[in-house]
Every structure is written in structure tokens, then in C-alpha cells.
N, CA, C and O atoms as a Tinker XYZ file with bonds, in Angstrom:
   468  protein
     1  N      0.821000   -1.198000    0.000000    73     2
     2  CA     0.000000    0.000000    0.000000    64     1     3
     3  C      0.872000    1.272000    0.000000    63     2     4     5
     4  O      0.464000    2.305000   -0.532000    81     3
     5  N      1.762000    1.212000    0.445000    73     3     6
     6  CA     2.699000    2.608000    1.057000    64     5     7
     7  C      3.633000    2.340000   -0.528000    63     6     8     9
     8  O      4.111000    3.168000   -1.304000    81     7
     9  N      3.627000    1.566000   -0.548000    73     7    10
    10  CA     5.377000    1.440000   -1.986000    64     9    11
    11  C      3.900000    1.678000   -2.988000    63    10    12    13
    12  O      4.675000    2.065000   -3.863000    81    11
    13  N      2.563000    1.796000   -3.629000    73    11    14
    14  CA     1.830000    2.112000   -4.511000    64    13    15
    15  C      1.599000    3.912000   -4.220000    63    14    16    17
    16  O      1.433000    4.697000   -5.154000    81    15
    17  N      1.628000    4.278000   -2.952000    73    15    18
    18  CA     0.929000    5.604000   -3.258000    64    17    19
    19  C      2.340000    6.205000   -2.979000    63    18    20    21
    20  O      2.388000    7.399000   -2.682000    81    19
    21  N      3.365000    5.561000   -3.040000    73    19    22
    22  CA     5.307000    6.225000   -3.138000    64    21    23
    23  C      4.887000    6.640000   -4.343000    63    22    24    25
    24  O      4.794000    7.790000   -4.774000    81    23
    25  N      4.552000    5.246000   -5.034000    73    23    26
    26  CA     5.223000    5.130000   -6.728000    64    25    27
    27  C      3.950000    6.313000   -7.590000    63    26    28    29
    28  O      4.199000    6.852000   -8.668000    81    27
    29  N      2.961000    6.461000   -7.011000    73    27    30
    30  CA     1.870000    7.252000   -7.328000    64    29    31
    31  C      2.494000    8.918000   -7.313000    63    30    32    33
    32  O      2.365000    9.794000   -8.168000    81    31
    33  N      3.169000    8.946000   -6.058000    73    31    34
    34  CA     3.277000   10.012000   -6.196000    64    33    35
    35  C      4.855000   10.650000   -6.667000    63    34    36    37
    36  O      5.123000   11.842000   -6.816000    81    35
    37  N      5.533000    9.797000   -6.798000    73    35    38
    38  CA     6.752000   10.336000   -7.710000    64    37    39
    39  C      6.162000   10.569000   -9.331000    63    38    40    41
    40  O      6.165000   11.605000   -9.996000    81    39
    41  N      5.639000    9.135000   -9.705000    73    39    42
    42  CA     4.714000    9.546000  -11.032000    64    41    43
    43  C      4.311000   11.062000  -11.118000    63    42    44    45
    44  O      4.752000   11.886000  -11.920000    81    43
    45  N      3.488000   11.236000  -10.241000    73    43    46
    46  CA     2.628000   12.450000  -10.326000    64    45    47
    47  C      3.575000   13.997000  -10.648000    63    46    48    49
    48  O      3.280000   14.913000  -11.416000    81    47
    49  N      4.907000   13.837000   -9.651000    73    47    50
    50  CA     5.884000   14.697000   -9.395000    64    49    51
    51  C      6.713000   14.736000  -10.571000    63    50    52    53
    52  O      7.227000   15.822000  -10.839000    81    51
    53  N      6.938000   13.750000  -11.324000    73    51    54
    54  CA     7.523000   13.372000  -12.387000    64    53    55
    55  C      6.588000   14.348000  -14.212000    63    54    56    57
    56  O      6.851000   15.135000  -15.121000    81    55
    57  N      5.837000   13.759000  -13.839000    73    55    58
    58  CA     4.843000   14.620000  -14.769000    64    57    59
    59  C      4.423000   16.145000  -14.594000    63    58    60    61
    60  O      4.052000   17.000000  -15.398000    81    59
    61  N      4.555000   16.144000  -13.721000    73    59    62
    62  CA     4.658000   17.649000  -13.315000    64    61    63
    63  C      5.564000   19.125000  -13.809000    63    62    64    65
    64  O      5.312000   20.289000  -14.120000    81    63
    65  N      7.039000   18.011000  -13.610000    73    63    66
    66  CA     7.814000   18.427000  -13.876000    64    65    67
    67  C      7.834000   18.527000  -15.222000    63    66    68    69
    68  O      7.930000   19.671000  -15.668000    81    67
    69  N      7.774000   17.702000  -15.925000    73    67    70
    70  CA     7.793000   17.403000  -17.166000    64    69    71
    71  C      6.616000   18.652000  -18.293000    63    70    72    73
    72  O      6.708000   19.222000  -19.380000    81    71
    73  N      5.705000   18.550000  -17.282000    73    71    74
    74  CA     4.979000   19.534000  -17.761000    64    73    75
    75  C      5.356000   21.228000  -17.853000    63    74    76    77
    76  O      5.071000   22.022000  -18.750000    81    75
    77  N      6.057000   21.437000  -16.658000    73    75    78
    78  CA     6.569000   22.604000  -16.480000    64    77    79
    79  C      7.465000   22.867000  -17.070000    63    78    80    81
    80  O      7.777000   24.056000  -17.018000    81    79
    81  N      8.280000   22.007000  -17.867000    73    79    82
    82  CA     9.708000   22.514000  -18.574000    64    81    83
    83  C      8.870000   22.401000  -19.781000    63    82    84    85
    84  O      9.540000   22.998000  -20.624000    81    83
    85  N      7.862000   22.009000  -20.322000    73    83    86
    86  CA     6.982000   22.819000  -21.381000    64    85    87
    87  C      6.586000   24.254000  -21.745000    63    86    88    89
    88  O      6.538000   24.790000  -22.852000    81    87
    89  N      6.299000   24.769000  -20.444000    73    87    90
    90  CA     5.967000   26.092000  -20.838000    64    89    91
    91  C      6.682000   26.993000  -21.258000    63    90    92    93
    92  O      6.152000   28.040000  -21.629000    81    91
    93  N      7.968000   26.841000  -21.307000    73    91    94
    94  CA     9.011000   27.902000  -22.031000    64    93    95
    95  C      9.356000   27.266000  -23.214000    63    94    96    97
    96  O     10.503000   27.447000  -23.622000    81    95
    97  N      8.484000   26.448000  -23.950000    73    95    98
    98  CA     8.555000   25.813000  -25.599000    64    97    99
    99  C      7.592000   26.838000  -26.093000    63    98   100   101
   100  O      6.520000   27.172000  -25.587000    81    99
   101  N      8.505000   27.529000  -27.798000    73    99   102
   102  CA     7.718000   28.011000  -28.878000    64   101   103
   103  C      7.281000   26.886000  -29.798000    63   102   104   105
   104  O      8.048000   26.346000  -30.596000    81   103
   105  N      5.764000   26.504000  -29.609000    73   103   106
   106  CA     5.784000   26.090000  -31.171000    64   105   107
   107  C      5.493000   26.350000  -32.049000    63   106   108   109
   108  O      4.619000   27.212000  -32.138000    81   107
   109  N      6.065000   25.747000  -33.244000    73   107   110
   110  CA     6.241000   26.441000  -34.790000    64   109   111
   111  C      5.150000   26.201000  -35.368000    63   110   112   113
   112  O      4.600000   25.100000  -35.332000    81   111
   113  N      4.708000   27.213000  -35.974000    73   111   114
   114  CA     3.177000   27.487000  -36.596000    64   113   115
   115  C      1.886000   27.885000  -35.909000    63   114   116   117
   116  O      0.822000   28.126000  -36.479000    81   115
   117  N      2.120000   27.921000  -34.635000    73   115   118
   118  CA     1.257000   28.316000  -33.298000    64   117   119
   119  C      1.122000   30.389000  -33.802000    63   118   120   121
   120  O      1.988000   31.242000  -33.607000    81   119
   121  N      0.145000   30.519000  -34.255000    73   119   122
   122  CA    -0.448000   32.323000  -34.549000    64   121   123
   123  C     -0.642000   32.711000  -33.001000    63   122   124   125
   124  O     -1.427000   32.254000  -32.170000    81   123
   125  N      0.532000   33.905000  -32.877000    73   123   126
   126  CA     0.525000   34.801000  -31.812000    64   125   127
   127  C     -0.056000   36.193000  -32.523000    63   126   128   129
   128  O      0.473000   36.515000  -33.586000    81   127
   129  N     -1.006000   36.943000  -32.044000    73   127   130
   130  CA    -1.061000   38.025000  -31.735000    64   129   131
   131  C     -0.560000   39.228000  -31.147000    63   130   132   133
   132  O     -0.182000   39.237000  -29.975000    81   131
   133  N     -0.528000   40.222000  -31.857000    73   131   134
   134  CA    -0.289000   41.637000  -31.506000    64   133   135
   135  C     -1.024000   41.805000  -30.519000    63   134   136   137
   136  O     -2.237000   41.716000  -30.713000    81   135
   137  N     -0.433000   42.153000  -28.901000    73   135   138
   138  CA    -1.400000   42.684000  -28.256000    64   137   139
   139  C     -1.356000   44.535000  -28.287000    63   138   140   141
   140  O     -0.258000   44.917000  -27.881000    81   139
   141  N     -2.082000   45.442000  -28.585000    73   139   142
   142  CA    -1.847000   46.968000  -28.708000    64   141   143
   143  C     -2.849000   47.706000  -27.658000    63   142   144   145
   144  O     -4.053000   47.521000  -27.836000    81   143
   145  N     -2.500000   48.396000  -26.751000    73   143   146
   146  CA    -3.024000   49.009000  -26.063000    64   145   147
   147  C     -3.111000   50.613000  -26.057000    63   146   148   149
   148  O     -2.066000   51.190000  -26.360000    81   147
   149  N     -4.328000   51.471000  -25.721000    73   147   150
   150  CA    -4.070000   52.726000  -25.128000    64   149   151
   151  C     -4.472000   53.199000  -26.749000    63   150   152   153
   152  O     -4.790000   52.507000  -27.716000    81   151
   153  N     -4.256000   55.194000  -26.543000    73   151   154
   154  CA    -4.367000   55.544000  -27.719000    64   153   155
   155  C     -3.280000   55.755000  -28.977000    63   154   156   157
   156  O     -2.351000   56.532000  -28.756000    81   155
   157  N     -3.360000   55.014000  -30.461000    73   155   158
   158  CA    -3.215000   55.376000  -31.436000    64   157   159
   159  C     -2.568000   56.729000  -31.827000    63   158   160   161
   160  O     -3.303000   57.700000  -32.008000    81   159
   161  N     -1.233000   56.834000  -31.962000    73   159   162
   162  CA    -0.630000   58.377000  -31.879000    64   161   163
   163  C     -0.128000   58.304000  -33.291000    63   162   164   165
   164  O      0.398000   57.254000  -33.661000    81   163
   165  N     -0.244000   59.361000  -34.150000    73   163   166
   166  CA     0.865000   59.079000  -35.643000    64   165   167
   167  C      1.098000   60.747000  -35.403000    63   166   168   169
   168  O      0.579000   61.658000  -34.757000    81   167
   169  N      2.365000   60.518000  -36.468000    73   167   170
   170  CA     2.805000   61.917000  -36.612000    64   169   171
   171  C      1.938000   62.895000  -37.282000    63   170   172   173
   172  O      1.615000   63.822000  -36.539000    81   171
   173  N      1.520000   62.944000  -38.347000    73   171   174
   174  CA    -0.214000   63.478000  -38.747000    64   173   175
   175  C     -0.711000   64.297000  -37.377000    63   174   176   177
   176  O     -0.559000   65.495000  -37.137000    81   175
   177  N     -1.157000   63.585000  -36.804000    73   175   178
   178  CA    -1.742000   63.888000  -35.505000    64   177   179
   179  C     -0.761000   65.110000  -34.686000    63   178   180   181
   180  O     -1.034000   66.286000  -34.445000    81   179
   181  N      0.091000   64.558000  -34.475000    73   179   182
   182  CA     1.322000   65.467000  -34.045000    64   181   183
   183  C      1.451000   66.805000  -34.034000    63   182   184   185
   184  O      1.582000   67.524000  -33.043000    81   183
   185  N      1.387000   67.273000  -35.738000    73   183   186
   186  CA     1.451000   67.642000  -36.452000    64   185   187
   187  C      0.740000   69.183000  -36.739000    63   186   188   189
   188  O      1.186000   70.299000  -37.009000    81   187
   189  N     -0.651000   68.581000  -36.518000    73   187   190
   190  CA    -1.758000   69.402000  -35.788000    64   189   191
   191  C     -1.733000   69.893000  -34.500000    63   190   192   193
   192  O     -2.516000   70.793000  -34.200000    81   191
   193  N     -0.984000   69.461000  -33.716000    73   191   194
   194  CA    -0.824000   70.094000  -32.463000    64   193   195
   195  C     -0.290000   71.618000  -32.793000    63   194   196   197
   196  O      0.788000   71.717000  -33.379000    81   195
   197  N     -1.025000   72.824000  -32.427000    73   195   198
   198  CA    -0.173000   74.203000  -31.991000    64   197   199
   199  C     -0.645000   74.209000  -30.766000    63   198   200   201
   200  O     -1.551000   73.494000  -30.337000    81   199
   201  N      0.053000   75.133000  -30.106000    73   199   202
   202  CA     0.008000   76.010000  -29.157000    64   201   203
   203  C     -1.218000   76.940000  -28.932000    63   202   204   205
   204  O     -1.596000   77.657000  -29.859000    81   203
   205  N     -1.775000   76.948000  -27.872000    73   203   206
   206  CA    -3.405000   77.694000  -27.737000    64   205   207
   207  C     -4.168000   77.576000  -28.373000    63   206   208   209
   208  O     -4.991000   78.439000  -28.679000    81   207
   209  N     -4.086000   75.964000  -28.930000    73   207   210
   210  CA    -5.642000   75.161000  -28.952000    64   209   211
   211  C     -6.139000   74.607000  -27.522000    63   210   212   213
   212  O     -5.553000   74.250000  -26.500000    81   211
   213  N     -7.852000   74.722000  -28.025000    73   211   214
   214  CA    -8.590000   74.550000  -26.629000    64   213   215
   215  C     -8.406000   73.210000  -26.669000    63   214   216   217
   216  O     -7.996000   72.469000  -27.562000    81   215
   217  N     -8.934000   72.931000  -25.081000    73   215   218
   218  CA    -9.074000   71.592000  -24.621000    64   217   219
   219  C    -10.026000   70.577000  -26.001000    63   218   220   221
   220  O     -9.666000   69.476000  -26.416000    81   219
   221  N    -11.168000   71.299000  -26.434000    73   219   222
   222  CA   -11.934000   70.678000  -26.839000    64   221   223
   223  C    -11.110000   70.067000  -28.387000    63   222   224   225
   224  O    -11.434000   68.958000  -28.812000    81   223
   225  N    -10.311000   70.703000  -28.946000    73   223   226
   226  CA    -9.524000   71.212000  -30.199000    64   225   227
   227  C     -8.726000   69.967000  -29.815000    63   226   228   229
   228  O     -9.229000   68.874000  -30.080000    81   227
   229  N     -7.734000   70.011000  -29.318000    73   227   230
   230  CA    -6.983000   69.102000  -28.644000    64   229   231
   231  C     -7.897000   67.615000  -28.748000    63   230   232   233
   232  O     -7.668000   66.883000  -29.711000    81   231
   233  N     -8.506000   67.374000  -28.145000    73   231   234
   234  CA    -9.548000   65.931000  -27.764000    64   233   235
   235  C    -10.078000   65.446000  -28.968000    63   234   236   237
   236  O    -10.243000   64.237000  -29.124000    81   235
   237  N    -10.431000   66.464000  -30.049000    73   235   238
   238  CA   -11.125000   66.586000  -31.242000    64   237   239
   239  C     -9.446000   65.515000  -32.156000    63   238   240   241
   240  O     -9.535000   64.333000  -32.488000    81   239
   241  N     -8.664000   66.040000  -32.267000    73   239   242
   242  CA    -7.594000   65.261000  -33.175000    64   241   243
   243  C     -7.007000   64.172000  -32.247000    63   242   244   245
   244  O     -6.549000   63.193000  -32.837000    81   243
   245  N     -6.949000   64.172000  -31.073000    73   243   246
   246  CA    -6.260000   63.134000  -30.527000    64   245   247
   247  C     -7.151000   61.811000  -29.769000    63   246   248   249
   248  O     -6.730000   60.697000  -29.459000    81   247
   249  N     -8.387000   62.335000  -29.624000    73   247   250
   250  CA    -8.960000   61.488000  -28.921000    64   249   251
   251  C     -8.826000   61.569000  -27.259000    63   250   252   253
   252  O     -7.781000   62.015000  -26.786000    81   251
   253  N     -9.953000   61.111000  -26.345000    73   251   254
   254  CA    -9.756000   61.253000  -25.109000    64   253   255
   255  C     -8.662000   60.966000  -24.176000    63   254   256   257
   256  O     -8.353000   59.790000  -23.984000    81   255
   257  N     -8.070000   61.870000  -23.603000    73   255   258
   258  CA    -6.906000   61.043000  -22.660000    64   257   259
   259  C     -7.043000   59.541000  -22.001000    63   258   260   261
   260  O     -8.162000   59.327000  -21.534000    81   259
   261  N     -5.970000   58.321000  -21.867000    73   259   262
   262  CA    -5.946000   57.374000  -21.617000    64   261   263
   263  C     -5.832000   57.644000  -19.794000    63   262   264   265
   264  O     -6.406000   56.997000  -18.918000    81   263
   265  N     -5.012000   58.669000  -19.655000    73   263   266
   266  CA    -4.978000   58.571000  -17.572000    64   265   267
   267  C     -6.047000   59.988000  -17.886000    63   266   268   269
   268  O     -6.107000   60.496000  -19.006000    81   267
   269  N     -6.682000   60.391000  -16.947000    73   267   270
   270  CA    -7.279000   61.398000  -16.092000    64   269   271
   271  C     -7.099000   61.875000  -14.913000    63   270   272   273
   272  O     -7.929000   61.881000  -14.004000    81   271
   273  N     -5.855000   62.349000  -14.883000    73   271   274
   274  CA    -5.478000   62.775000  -13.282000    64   273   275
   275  C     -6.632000   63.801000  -12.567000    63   274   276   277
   276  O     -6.561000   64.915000  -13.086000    81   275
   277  N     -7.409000   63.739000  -11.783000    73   275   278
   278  CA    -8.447000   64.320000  -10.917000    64   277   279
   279  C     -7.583000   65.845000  -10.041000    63   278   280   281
   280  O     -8.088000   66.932000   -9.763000    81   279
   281  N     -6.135000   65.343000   -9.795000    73   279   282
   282  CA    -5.218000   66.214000   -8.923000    64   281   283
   283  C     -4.688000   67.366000   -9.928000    63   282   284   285
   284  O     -4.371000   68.444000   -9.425000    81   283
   285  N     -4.581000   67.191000  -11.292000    73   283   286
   286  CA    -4.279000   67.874000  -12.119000    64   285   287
   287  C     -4.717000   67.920000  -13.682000    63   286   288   289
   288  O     -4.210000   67.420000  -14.687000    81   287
   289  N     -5.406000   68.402000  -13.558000    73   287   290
   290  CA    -6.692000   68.865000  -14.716000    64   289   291
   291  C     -5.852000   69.035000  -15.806000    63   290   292   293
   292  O     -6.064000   68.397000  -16.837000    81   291
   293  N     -4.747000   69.962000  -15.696000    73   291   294
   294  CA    -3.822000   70.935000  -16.799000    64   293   295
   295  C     -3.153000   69.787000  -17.163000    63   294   296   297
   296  O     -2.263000   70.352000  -17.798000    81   295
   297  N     -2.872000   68.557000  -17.263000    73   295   298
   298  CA    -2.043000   68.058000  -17.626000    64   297   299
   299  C     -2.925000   66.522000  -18.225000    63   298   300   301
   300  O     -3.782000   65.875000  -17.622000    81   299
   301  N     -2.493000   66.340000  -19.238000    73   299   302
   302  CA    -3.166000   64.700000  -20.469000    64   301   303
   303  C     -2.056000   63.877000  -20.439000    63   302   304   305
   304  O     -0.972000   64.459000  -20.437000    81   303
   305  N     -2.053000   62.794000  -20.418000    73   303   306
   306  CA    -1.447000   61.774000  -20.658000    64   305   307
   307  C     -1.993000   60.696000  -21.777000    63   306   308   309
   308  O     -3.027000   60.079000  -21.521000    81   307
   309  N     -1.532000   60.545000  -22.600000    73   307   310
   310  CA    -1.159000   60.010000  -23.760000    64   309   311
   311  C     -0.536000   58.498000  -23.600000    63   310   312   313
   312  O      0.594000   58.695000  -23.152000    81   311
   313  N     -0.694000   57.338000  -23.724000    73   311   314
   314  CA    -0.098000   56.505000  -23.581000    64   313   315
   315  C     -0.288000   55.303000  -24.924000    63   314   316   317
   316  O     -1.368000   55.122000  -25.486000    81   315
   317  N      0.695000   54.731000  -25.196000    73   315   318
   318  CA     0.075000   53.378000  -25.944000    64   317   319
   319  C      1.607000   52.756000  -26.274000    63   318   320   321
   320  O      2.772000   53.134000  -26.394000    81   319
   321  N      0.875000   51.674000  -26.329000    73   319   322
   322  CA     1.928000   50.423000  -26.231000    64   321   323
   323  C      1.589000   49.015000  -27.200000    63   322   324   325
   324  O      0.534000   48.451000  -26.909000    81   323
   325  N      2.134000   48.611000  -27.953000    73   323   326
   326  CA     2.122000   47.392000  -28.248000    64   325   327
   327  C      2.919000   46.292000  -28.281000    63   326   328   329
   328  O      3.931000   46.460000  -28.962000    81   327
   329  N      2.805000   45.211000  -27.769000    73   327   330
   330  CA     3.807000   44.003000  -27.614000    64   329   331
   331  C      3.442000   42.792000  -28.749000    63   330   332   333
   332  O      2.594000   41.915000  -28.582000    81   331
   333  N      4.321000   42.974000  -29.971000    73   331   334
   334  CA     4.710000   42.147000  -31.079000    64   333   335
   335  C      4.368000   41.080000  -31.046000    63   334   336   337
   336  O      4.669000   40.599000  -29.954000    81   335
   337  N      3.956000   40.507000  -31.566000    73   335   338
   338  CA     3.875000   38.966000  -31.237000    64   337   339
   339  C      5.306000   38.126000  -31.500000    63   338   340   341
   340  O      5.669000   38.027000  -32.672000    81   339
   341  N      6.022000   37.599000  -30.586000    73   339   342
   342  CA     7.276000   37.332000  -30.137000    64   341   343
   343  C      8.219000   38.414000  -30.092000    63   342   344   345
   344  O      9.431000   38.205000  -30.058000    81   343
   345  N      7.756000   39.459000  -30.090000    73   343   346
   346  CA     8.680000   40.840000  -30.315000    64   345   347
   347  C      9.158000   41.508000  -28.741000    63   346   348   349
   348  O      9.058000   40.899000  -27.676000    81   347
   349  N      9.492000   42.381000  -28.850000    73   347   350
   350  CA     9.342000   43.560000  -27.766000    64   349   351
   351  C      8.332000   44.110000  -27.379000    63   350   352   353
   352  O      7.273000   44.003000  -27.997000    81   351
   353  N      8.418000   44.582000  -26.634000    73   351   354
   354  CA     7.018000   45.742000  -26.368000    64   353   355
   355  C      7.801000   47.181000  -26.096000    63   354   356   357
   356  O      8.608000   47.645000  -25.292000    81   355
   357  N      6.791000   47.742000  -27.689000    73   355   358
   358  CA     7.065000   48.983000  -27.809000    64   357   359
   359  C      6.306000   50.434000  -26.791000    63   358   360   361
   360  O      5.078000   50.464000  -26.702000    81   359
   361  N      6.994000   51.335000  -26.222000    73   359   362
   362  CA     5.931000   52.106000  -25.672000    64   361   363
   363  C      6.212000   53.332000  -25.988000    63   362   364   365
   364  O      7.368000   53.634000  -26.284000    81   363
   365  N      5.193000   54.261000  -25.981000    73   363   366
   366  CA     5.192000   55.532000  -26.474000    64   365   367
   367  C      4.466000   56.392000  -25.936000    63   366   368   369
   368  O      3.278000   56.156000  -26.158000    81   367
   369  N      4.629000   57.243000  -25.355000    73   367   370
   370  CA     4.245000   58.280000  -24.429000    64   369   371
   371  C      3.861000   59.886000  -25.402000    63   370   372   373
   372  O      4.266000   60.037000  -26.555000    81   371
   373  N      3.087000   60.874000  -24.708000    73   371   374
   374  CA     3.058000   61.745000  -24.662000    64   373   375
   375  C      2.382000   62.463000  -23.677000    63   374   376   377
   376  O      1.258000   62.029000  -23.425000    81   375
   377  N      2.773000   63.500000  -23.012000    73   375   378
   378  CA     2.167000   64.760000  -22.286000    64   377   379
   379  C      1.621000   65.715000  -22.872000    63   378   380   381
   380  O      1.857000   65.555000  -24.069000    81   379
   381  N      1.023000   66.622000  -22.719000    73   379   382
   382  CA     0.158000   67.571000  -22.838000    64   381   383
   383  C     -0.040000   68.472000  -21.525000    63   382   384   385
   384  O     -0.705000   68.047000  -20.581000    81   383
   385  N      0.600000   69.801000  -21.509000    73   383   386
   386  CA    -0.084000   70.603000  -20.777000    64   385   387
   387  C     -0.583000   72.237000  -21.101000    63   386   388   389
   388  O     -0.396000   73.048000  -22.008000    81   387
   389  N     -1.225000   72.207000  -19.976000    73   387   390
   390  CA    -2.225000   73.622000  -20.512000    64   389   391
   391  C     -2.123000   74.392000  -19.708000    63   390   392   393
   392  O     -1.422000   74.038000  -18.760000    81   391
   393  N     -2.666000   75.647000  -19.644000    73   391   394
   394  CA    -2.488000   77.089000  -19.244000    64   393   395
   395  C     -3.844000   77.304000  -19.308000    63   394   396   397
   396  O     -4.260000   76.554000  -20.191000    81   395
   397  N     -4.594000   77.825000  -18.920000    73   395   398
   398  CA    -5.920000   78.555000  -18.517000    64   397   399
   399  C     -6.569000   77.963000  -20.091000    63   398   400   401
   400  O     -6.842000   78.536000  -21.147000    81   399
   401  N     -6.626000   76.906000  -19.747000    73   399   402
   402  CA    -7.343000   75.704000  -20.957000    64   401   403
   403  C     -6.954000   75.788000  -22.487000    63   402   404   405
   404  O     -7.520000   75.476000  -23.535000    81   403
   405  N     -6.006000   76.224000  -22.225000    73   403   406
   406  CA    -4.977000   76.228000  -24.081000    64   405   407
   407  C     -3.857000   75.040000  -23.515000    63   406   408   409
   408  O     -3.597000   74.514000  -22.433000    81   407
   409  N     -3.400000   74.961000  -24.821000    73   407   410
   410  CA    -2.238000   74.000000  -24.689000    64   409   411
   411  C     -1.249000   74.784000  -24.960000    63   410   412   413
   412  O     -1.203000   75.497000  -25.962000    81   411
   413  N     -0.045000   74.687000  -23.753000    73   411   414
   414  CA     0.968000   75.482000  -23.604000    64   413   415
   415  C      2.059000   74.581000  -24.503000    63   414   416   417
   416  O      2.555000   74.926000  -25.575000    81   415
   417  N      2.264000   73.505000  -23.875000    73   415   418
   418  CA     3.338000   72.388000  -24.842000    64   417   419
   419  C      3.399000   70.888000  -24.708000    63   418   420   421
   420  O      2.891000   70.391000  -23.703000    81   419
   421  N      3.906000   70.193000  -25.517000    73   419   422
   422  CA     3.534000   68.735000  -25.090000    64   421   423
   423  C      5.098000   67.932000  -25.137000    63   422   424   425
   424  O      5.974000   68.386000  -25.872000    81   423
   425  N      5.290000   66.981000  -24.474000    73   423   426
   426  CA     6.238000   66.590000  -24.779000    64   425   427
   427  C      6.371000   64.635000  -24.292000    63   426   428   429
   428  O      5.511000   64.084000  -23.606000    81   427
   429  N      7.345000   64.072000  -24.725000    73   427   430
   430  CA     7.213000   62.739000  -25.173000    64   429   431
   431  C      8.058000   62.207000  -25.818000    63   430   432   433
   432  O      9.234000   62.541000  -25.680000    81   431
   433  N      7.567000   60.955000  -26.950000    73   431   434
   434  CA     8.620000   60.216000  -27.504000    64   433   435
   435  C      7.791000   60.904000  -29.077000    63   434   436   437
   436  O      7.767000   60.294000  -30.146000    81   435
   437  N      7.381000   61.823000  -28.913000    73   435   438
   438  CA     6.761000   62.756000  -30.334000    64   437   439
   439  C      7.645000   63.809000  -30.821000    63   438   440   441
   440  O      8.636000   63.784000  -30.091000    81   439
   441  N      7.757000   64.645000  -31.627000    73   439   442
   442  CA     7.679000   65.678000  -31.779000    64   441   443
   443  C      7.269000   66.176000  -32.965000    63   442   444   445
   444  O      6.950000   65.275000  -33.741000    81   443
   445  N      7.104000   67.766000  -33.603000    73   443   446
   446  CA     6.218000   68.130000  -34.549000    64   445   447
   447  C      7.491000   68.147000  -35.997000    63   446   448   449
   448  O      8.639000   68.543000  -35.793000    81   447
   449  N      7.213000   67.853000  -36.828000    73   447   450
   450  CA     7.985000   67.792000  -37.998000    64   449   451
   451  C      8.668000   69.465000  -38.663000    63   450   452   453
   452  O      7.874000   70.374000  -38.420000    81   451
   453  N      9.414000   69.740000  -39.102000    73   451   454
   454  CA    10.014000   70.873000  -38.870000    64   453   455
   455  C      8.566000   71.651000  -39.935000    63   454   456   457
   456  O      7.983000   72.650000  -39.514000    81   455
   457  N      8.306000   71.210000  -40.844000    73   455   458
   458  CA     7.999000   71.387000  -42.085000    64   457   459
   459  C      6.247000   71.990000  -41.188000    63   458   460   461
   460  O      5.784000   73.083000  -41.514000    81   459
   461  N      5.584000   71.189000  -40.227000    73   459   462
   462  CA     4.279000   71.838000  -39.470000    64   461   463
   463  C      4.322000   72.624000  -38.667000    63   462   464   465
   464  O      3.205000   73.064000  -38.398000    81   463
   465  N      5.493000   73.248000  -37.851000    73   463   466
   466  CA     5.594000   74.334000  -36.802000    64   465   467
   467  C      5.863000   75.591000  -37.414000    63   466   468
   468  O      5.981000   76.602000  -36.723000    81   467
């Protein structure tokens, strides 16, 4: 009885293991997905940014901010990220801040092309 539920449970421990040095296998032909998060930023967009556009102006080309800080109104956060499927994960930021509801300047992994400022 005792040498069956030994041998039961090395089995069990055995497979276990076996199972676990699986999970760090790629297999070939297995379709991974792009996972992409947050908002969609292109230079276009960018681009359109001046200086003492309203809030609403602003929201209108970029779309709603991804954070909403409650502590600080004057300031948007911009975020988005996507992780490749077997790739890196790329991330890309931008700020936005304002002055008595204009946009004073933004800054990030953006900037405006010489050719739109």
C-alpha cells in the first residue's frame, strides 16, 4: 500500500515536472497576436498640435486622454503600447499641458515635424 501511493506520487511529481519545462517551448506554426493598447498616436496627428488650442480642439484630433489625473486637470497623458507577437514591447508616451485651458506644450517620444511648426 505505502510502496503504490510512493510510486503514485513520484509519477505524479515526475509529470509535473515534465509539464513545467513545457511552458518555455515556442511552437512552430502556433499564430501569436499583436497585443496593442491605449491611444493610437501618428505623426499626422502630431502635427496638428499648436500652441493655444482649446481643450476641446486638442480631444477633437487626438482622442480622449488614456490617464485622467483628478489632482491635475492641466495636464493629459497620452499613452500606448504594443507588444509584437514574439517581439518587444514597444511604448510611447506623450504629455500635454495647458495654461488657462490652451495648450501650452507637449512633450514625449513625439515631436512636430520641422515642415508643421
Amino acid at each position: 500500500m505505502i510502496r503504490h501511493r510512493l510510486s503514485t506520487a513520484i509519477s505524479i511529481l515526475v509529470l509535473c515536472s515534465f509539464a513545467s519545462g513545457c511552458s518555455s517551448l515556442r511552437f512552430p506554426g502556433v499564430h501569436r497576436i499583436s497585443i496593442q493598447q491605449g491611444n493610437v498616436i501618428t505623426q499626422t496627428m502630431i502635427d496638428k498640435l499648436k500652441p493655444g488650442m482649446s481643450k476641446s480642439q486638442v480631444r477633437f484630433v487626438l482622442g480622449n486622454a488614456v490617464i485622467n489625473d483628478s489632482l491635475n486637470q492641466n495636464r493629459w497623458d497620452y499613452i500606448y503600447s504594443i507588444q509584437v507577437a514574439g517581439g518587444d514591447r514597444i511604448i510611447n508616451e506623450l504629455h500635454l499641458h495647458f495654461i488657462e485651458e490652451r495648450l501650452s506644450h507637449f512633450e514625449g517620444d513625439f515631436s512636430p515635424t520641422p515642415e508643421a511648426t
